[in-house]
MIFIGU-872716 format. One record per residue: x, y, z of N, C-alpha, C in turn. Coordinates in steps of 0.1 Angstrom, whole numbers, plus 5000, padded with zeros to 4 digits. Example, Ala and Ser with C-alpha at 12.3 -4.5 7.8 and 13.67 -1.06 7.14 Angstrom:
BEGIN
5132, 4943, 5078, 5123, 4955, 5078, 5132, 4967, 5078
5128, 4978, 5071, 5137, 4989, 5071, 5129, 5000, 5079
// end
This chain:
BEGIN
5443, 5075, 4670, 5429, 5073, 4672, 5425, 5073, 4687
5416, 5080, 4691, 5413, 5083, 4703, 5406, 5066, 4709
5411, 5065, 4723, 5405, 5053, 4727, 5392, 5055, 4730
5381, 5047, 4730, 5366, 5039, 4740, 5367, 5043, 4755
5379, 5038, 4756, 5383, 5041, 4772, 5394, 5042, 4776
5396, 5048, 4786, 5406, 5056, 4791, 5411, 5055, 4809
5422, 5047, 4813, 5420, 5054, 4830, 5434, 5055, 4829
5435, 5069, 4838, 5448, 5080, 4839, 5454, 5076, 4849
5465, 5069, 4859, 5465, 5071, 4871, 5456, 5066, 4879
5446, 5054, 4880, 5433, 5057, 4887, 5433, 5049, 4900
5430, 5056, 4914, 5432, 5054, 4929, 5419, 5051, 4934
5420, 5042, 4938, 5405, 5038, 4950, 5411, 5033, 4963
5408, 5043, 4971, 5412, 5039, 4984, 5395, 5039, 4989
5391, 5026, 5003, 5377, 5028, 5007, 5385, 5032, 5023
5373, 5033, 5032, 5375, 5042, 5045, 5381, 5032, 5052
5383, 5020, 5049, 5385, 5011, 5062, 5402, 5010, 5058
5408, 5017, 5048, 5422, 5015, 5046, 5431, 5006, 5032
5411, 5001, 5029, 5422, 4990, 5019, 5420, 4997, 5009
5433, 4992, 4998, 5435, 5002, 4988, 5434, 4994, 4976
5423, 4994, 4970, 5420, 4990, 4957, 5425, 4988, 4946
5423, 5003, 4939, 5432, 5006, 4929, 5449, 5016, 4930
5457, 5011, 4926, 5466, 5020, 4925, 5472, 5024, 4914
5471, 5034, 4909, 5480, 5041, 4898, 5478, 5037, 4887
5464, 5030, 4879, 5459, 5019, 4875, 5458, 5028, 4860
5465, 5023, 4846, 5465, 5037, 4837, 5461, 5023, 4825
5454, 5024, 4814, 5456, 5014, 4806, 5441, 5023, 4791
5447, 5015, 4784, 5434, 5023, 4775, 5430, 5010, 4764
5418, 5015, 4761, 5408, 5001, 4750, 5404, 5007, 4741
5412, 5005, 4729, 5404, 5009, 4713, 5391, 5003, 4713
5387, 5011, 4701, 5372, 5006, 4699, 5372, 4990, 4691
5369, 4982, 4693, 5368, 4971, 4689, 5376, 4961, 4699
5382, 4968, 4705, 5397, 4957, 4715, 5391, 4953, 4723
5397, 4937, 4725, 5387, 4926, 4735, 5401, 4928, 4745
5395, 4931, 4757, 5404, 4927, 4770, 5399, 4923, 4785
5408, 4912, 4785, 5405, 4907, 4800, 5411, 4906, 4811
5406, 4911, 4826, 5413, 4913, 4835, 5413, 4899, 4841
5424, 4898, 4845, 5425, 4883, 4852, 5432, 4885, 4867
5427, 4878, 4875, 5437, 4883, 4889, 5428, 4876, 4902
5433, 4872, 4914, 5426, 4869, 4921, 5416, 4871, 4930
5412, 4868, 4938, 5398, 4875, 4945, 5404, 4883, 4959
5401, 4896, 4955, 5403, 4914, 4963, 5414, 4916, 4956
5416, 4917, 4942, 5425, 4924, 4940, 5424, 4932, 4935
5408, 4938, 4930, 5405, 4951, 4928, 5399, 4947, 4912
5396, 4934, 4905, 5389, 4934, 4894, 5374, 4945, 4894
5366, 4939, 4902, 5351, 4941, 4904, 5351, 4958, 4906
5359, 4963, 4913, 5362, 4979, 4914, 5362, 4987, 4901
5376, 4980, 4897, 5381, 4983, 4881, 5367, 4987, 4869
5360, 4978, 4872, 5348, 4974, 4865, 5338, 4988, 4865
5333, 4986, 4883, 5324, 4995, 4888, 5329, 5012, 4883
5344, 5013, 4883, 5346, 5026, 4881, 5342, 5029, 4868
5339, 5024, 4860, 5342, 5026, 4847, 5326, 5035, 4843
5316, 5029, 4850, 5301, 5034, 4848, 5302, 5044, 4861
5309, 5049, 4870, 5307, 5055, 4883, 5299, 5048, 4892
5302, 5039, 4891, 5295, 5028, 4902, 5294, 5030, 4916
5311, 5029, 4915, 5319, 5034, 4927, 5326, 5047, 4924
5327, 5058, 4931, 5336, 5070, 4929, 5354, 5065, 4931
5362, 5073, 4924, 5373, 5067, 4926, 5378, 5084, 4933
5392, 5078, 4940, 5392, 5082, 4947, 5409, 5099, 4938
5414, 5089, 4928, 5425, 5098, 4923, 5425, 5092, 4907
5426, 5103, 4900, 5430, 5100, 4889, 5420, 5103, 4877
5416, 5099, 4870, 5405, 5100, 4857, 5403, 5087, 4849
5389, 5089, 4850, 5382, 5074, 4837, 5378, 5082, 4828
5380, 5080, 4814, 5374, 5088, 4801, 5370, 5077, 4796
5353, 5079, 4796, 5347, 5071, 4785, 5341, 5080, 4773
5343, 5069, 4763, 5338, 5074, 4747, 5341, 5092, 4743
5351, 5102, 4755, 5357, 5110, 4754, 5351, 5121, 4766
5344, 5116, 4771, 5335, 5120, 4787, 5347, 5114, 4798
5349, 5128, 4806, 5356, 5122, 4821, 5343, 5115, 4829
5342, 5103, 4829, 5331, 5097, 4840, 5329, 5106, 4849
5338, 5107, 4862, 5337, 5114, 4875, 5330, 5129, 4871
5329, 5137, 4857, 5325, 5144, 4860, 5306, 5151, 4853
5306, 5136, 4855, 5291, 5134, 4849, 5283, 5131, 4857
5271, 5139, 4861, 5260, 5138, 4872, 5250, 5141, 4869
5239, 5135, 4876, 5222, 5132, 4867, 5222, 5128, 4853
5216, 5135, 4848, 5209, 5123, 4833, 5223, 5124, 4822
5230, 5136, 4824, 5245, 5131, 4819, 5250, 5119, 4822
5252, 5112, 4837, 5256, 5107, 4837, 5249, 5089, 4835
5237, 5090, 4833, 5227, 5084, 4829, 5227, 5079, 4819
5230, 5088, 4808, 5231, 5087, 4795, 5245, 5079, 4789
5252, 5085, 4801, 5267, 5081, 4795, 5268, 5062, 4799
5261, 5063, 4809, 5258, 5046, 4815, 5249, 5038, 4808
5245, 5044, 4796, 5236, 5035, 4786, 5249, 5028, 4777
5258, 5035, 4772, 5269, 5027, 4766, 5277, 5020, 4769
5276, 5013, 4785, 5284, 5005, 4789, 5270, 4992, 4794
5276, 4983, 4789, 5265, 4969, 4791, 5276, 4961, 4807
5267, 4959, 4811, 5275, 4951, 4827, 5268, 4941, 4827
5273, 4928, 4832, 5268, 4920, 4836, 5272, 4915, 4850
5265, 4915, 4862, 5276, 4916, 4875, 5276, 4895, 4880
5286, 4902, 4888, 5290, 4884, 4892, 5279, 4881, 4898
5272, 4880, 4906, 5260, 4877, 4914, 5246, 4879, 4901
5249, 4885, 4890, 5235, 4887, 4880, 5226, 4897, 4887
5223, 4900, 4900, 5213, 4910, 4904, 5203, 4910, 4894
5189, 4896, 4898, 5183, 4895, 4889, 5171, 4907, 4899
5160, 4903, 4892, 5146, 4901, 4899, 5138, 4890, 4899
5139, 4885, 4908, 5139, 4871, 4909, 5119, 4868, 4904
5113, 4876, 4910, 5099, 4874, 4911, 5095, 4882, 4892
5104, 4885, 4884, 5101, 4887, 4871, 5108, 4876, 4861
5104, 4877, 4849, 5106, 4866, 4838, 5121, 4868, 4834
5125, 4861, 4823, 5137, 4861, 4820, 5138, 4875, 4809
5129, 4875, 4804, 5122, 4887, 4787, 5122, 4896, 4794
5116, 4901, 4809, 5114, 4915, 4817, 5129, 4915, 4823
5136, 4907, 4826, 5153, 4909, 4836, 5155, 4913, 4823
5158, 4908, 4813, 5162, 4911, 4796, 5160, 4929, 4796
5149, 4926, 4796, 5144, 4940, 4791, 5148, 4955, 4801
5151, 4953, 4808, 5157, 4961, 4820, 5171, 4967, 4813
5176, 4966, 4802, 5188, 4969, 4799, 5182, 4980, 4789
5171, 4982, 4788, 5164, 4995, 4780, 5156, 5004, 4790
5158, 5001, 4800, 5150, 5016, 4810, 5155, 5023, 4810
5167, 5027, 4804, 5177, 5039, 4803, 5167, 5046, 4796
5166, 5040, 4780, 5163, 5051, 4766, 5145, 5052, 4769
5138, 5050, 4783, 5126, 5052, 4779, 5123, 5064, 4795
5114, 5074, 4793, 5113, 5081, 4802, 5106, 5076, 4816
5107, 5079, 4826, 5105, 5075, 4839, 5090, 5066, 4837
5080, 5075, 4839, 5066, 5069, 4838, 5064, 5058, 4825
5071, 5058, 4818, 5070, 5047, 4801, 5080, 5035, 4812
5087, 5038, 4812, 5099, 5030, 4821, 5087, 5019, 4831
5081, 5025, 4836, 5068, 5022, 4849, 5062, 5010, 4844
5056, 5017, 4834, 5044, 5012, 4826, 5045, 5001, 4816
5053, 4997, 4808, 5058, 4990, 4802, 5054, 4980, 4808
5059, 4977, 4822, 5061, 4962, 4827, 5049, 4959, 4832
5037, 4970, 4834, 5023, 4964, 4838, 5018, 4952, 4825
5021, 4954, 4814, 5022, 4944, 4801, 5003, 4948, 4796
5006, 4962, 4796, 4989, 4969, 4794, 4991, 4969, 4778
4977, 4962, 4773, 4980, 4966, 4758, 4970, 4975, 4752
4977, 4992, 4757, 4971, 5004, 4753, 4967, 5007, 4743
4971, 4998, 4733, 4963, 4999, 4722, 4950, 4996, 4723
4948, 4983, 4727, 4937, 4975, 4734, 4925, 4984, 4738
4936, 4994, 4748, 4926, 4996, 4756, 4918, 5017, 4749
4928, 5021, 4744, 4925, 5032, 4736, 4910, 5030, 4730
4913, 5013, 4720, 4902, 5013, 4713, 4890, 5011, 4718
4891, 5009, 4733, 4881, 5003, 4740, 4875, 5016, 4752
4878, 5026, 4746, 4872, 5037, 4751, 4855, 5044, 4752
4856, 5039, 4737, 4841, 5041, 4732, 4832, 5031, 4742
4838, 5020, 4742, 4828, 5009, 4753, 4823, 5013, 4766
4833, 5023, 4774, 4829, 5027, 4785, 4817, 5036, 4781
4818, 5043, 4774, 4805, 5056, 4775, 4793, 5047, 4770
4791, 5035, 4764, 4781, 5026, 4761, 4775, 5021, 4775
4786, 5013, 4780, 4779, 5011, 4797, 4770, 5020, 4802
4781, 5032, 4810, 4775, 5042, 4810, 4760, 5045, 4811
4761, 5049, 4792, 4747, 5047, 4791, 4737, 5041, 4797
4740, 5025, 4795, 4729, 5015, 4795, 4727, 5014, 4807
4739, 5020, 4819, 4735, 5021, 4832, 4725, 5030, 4836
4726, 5038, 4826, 4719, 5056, 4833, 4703, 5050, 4829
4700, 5041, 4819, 4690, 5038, 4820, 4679, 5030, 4828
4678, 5033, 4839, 4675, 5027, 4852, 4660, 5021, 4850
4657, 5006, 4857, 4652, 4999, 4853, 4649, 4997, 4867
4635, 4997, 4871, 4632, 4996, 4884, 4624, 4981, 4888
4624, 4974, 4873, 4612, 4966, 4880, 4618, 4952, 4891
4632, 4953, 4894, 4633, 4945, 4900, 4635, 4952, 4915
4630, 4959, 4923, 4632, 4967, 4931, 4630, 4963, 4942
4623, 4953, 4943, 4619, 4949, 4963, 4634, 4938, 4962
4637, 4931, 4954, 4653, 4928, 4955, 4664, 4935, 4954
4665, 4946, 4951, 4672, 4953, 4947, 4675, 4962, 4965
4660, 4967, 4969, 4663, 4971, 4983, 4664, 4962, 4993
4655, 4951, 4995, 4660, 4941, 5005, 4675, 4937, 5004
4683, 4937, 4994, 4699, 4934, 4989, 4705, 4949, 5001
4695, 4960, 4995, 4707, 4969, 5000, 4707, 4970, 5015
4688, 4970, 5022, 4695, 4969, 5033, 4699, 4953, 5039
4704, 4945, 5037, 4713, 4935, 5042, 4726, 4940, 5037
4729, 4948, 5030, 4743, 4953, 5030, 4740, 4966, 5041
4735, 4975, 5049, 4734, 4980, 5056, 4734, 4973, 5067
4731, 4968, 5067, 4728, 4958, 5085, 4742, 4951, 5087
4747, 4947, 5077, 4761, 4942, 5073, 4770, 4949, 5084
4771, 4960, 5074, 4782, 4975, 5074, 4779, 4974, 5093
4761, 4978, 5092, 4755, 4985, 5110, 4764, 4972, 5121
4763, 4959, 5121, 4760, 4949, 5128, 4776, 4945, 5132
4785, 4949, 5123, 4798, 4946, 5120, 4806, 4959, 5129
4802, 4970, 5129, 4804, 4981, 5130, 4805, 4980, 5147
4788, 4977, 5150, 4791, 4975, 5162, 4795, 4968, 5175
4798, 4949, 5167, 4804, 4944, 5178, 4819, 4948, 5173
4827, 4958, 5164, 4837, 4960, 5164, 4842, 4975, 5173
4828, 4978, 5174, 4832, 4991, 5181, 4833, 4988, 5198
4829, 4978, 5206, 4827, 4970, 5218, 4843, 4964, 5219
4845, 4955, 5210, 4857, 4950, 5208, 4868, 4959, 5209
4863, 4967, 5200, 4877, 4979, 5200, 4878, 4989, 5213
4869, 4994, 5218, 4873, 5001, 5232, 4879, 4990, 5242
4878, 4977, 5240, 4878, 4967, 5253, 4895, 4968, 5247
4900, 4961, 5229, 4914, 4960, 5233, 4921, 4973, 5227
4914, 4983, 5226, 4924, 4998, 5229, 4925, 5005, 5240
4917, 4996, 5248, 4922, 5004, 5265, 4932, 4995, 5267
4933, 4982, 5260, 4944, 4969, 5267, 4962, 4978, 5260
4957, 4981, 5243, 4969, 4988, 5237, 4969, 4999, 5243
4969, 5010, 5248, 4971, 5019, 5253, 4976, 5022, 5262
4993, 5032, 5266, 4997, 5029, 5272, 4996, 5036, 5289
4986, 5045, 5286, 4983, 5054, 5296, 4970, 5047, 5308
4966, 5032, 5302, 4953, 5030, 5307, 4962, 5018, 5327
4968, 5007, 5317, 4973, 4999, 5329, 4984, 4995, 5328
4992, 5009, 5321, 5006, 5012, 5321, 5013, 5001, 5322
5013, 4989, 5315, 5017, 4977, 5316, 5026, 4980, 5298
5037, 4977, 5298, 5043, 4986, 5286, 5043, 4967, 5273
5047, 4957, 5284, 5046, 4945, 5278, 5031, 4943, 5271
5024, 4947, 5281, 5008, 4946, 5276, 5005, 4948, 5266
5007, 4961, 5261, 5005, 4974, 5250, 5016, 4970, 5238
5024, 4964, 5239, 5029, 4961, 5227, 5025, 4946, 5222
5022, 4940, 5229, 5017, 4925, 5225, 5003, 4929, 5214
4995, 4935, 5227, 4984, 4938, 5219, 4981, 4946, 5209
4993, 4953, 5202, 4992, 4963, 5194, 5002, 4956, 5184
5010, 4945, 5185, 5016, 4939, 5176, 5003, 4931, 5168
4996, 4923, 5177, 4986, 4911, 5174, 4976, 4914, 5163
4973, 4934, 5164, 4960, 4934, 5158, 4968, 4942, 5147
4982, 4948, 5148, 4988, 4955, 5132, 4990, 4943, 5124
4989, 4929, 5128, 4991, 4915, 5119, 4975, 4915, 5113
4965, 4919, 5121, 4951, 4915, 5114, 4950, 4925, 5104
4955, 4938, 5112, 4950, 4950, 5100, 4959, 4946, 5089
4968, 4941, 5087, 4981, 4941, 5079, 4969, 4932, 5068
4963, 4922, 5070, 4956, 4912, 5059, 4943, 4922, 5055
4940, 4919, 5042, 4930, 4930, 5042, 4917, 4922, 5040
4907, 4934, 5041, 4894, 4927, 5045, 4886, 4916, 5037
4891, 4917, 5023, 4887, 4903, 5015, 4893, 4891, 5015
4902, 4892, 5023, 4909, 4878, 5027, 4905, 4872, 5035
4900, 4883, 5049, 4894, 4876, 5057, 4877, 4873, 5057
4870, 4877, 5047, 4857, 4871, 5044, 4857, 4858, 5037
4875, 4859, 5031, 4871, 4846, 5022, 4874, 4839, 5033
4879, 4841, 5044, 4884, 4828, 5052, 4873, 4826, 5058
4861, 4835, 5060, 4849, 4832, 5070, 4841, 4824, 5060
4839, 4825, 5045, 4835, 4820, 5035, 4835, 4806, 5036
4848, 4802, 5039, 4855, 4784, 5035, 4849, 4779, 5052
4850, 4789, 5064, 4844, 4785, 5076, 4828, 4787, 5081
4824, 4795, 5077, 4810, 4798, 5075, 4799, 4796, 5066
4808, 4797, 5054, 4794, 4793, 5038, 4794, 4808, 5034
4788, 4804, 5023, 4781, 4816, 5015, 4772, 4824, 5024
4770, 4835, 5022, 4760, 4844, 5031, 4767, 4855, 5043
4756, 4865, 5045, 4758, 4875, 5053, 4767, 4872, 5068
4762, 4859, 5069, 4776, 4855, 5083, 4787, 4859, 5083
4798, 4850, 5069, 4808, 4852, 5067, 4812, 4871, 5065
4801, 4878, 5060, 4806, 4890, 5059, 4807, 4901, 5072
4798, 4894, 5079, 4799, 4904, 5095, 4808, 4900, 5098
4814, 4888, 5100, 4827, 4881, 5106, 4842, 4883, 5103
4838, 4887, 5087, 4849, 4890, 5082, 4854, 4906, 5083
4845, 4911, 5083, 4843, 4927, 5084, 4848, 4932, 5100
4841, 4923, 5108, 4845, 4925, 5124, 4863, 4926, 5127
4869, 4912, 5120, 4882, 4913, 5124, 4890, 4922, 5120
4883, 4928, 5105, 4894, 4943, 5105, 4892, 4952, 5109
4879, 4954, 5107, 4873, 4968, 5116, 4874, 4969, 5130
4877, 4960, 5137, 4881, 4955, 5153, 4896, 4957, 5157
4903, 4958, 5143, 4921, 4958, 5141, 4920, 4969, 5139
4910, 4982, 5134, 4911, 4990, 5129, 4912, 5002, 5141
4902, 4995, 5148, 4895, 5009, 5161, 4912, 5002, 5174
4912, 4991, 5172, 4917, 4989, 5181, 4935, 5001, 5185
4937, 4997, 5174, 4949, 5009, 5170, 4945, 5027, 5172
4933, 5027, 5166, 4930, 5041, 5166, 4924, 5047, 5177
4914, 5034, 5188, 4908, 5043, 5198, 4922, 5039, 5208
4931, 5032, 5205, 4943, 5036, 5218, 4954, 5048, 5213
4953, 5054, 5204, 4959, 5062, 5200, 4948, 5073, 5204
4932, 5075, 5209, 4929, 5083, 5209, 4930, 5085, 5228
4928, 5075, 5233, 4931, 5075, 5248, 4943, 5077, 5249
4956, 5076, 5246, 4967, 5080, 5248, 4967, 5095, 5246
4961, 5101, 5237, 4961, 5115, 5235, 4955, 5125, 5249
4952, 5120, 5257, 4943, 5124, 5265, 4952, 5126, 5278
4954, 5141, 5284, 4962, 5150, 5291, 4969, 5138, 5301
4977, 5133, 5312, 4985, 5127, 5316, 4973, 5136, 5335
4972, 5150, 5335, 4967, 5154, 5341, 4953, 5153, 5345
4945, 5146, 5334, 4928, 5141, 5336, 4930, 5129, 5345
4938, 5121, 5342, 4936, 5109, 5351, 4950, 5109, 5361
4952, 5119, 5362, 4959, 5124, 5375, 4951, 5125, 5388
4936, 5133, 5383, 4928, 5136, 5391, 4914, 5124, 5396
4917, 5119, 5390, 4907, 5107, 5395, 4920, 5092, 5401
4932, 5095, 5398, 4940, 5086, 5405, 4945, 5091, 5417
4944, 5102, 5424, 4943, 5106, 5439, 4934, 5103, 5444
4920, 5099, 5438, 4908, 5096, 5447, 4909, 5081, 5451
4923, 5072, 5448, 4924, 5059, 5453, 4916, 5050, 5439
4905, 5054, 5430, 4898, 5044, 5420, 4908, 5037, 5416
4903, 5027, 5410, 4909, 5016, 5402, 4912, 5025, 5388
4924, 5018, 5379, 4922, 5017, 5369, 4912, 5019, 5360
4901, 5006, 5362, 4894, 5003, 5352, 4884, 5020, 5355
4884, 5025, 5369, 4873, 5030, 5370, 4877, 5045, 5363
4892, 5046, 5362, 4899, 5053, 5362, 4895, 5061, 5343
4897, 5045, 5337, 4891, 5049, 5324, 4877, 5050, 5319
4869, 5043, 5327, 4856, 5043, 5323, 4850, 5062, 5328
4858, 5063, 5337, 4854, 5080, 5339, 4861, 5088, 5338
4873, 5091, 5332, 4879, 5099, 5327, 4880, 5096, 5311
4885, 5087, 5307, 4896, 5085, 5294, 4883, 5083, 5284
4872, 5074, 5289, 4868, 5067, 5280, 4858, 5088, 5276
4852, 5089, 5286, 4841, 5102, 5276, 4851, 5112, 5274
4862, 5114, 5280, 4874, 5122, 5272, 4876, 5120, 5257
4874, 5107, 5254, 4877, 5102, 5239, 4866, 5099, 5235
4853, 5103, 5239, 4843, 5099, 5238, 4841, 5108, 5216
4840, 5118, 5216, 4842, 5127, 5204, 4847, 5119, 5194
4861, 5116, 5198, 4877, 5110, 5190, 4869, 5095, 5184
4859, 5091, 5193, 4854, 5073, 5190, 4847, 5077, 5180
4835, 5084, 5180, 4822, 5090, 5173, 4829, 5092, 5156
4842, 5102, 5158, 4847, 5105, 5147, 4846, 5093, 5138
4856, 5082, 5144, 4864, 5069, 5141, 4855, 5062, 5136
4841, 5061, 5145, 4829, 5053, 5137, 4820, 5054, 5127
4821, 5070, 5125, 4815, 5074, 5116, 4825, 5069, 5099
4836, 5074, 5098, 4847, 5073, 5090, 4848, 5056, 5085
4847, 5050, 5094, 4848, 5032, 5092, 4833, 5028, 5090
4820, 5032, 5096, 4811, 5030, 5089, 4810, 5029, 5076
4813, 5042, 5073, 4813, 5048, 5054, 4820, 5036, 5046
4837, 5034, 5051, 4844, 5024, 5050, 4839, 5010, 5052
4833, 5004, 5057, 4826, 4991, 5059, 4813, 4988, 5047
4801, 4999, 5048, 4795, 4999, 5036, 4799, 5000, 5023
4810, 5006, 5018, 4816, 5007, 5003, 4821, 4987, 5004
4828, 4987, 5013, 4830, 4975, 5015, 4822, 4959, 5015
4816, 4966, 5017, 4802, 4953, 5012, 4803, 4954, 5001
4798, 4963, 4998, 4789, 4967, 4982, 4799, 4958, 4975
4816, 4955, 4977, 4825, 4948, 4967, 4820, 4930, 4974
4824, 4930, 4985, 4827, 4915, 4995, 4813, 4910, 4990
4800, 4913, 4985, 4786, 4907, 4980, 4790, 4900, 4970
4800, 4910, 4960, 4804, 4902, 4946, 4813, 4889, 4953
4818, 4885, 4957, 4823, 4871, 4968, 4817, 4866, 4971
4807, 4865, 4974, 4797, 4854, 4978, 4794, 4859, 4994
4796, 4873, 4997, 4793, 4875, 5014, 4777, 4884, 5012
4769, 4883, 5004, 4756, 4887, 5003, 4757, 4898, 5004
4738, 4904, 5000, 4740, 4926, 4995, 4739, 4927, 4986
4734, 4938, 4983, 4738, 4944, 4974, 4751, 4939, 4964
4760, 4941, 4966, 4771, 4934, 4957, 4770, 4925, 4950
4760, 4918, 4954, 4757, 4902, 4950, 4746, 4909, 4941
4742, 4915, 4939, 4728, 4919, 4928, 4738, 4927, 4918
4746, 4938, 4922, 4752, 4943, 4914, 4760, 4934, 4904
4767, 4923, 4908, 4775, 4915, 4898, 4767, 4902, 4888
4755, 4900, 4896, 4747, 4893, 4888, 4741, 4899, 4877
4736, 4911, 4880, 4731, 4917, 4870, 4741, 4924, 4859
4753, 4924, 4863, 4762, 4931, 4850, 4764, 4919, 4845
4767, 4907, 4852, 4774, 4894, 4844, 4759, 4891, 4835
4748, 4897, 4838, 4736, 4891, 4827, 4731, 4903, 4821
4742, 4916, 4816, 4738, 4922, 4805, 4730, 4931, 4815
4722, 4928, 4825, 4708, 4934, 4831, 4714, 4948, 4839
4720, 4958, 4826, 4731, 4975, 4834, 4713, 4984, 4838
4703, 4980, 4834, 4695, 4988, 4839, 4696, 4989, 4854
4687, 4976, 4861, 4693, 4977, 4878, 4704, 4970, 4879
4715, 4972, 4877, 4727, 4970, 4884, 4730, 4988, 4886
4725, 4998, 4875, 4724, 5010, 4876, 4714, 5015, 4892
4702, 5011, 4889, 4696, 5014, 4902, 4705, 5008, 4915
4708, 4997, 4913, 4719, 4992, 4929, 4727, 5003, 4932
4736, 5007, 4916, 4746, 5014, 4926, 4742, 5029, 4928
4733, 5035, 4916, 4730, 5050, 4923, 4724, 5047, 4942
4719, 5034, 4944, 4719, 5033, 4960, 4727, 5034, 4965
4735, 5027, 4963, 4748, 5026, 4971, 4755, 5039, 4976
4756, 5043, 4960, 4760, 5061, 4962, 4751, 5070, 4968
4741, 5070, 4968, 4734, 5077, 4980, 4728, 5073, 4989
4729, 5056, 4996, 4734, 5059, 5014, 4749, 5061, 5015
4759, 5057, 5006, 4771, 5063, 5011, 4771, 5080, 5014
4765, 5085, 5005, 4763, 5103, 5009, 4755, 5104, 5022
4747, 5096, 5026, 4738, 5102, 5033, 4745, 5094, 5050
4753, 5085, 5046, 4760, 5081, 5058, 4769, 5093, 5061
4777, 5099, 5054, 4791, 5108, 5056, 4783, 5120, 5061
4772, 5125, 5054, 4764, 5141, 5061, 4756, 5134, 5070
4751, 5120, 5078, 4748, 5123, 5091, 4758, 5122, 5100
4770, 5115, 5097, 4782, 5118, 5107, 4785, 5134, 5109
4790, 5139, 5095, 4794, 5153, 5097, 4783, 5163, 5110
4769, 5157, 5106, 4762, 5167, 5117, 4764, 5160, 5133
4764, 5148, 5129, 4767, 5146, 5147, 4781, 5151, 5150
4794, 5150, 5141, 4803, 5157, 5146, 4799, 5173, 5151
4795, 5181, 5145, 4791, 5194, 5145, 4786, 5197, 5161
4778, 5186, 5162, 4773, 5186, 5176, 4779, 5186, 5190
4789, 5179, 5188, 4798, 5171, 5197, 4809, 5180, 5197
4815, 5190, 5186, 4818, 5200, 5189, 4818, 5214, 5194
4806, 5215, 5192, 4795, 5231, 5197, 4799, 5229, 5211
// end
């Protein structure tokens, strides 16, 4: 009767000299319980690993279920590692998943990559299949636009513009003042530039609804919290990008104003800064767009706008204007992006 398993001879030597396995030959009927017993480095855990190709061995042959291991690679060998169950000394859990999902990890083999994915979002597709029809109902009841609440509806939107405008620009003030500080070409101070370019990749790192809720719990409900909140990322945002755009700027431009004896400061205010003057325009146009979309959600939080009409009126059935809000939304966001594009056009000519 042919064995389950098989090792011929089998050698594991690692780079550093020590020698694992040696000459290691033994075979396991199907049904046969066996146990390795032996002290710690004597090559149990090896023995083990060889068996799935854990580890490559280095002489000899493993034959599982009538497969030479060593000579199984990709979904061959994938396949062949479904019939061997492991359980390792350490458990290599996932610690931040349940005991039913660690469980269930011993079936990712038999399911295809993306099913493999998906599974663990715990989406119940069925659920959501039948809930298909629902969306084109919305839809609907959105497309049927309902104007009579309209002087709220525009006063909402523009305080979500003034938002987006107001936020925009004490971040754009902010951001030339600490991307000339990150920048390493302005006062060549190399300690300078990385402090300051550590400090604000920690702001940009938190994202912008965390920080309105924190202006939220320090400021209250209302448009405050949202300029405030809005400022520290979009302030983290330029600050990284307009020193990345002053660094881009020839080594030879402020070559020529640093023979005239100027200062630094004077150095960038008349070379670097209208050198990058284009590079900023770009950056504000792009984060504007980004800031207003941004409202339109941070309103539903309690930071006022637009947002705040759009969630009231869906939470009360009322999809006529919450329809009119957002075809707004969607076209000042269009009409922000094509007046940037033409001022870019300009500034290029």
């Amino acid at each position: 009767m042919e064995p389950i398993l098989q090792f011929d001879n089998v050698t594991k030597n690692y780079p550093n000299g020590v020698h694992a396995l040696q000459g290691i030959s033994f075979t396991v009927q199907e049904g046969e319980f066996i146990s390795v017993i032996g002290p710690s480095g004597s090559g149990k855990s090896t023995l083990l690993r060889a068996i799935n190709a854990l580890i490559p061995i280095s002489g000899g042959a493993v034959t599982l279920d009538g497969q030479n291991v060593a000579a199984q690679h990709g979904r061959a060998l994938r396949e062949l590692r479904r019939k061997v169950g492991m359980i390792f000394q350490n458990y290599n859990l996932v610690y931040s998943l349940s005991v039913l999902q660690n469980v269930l990890h011993g079936r990712l083999g038999y399911m295809p990559g993306p099913q493999g994915v998906l599974v663990y979002l715990g989406i119940d597709w069925g659920k959501m299949l039948s809930r298909i029809p629902d969306i084109g109902v919305v839809f609907w009841d959105l497309a049927h636009l309902d104007f009579a609440n309209m002087n709220l509806v525009f006063s909402s939107l523009v305080e979500t513009i003034s938002i987006a405008v107001l936020s925009l620009l004490y971040s754009l003030v902010l951001g030339v003042v600490f991307g000339m500080l990150a920048a390493r070409n302005v006062f060549r101070l190399p300690v300078l530039s990385v402090v300051t370019q550590s400090f604000f990749t920690f702001l940009r790192a938190v994202p912008t609804p965390v920080w309105v809720l924190l202006m939220l719990v320090c400021l209250g409900m209302g448009p405050e919290a949202g300029v405030a909140g809005l400022c520290v990322h979009t302030t983290a945002f330029f600050t990284k990008s307009f020193a990345q755009s002053f660094e881009s700027i020839p080594d030879e431009t402020i070559e020529a104003l640093e023979v005239t004896g100027a200062s630094r400061l004077s150095n960038f205010c008349n070379a670097i800064l209208p050198a990058a003057f284009s590079q900023i325009v770009a950056w504000a146009g792009m984060r504007l767009e980004t800031n207003f979309s941004e409202c339109a959600i941070l309103g539903m939080v309690g930071a006022g706008g637009i947002g705040y009409v759009i969630s009231n009126s869906l939470q009360g059935y009322d999809y006529g204007t919450a329809g009119v809000a957002i075809l707004l939304v969607f076209a000042v966001a269009y009409a922000i992006e094509r007046l940037f594009v033409r001022i870019k056009r300009r500034f290029n000519q």
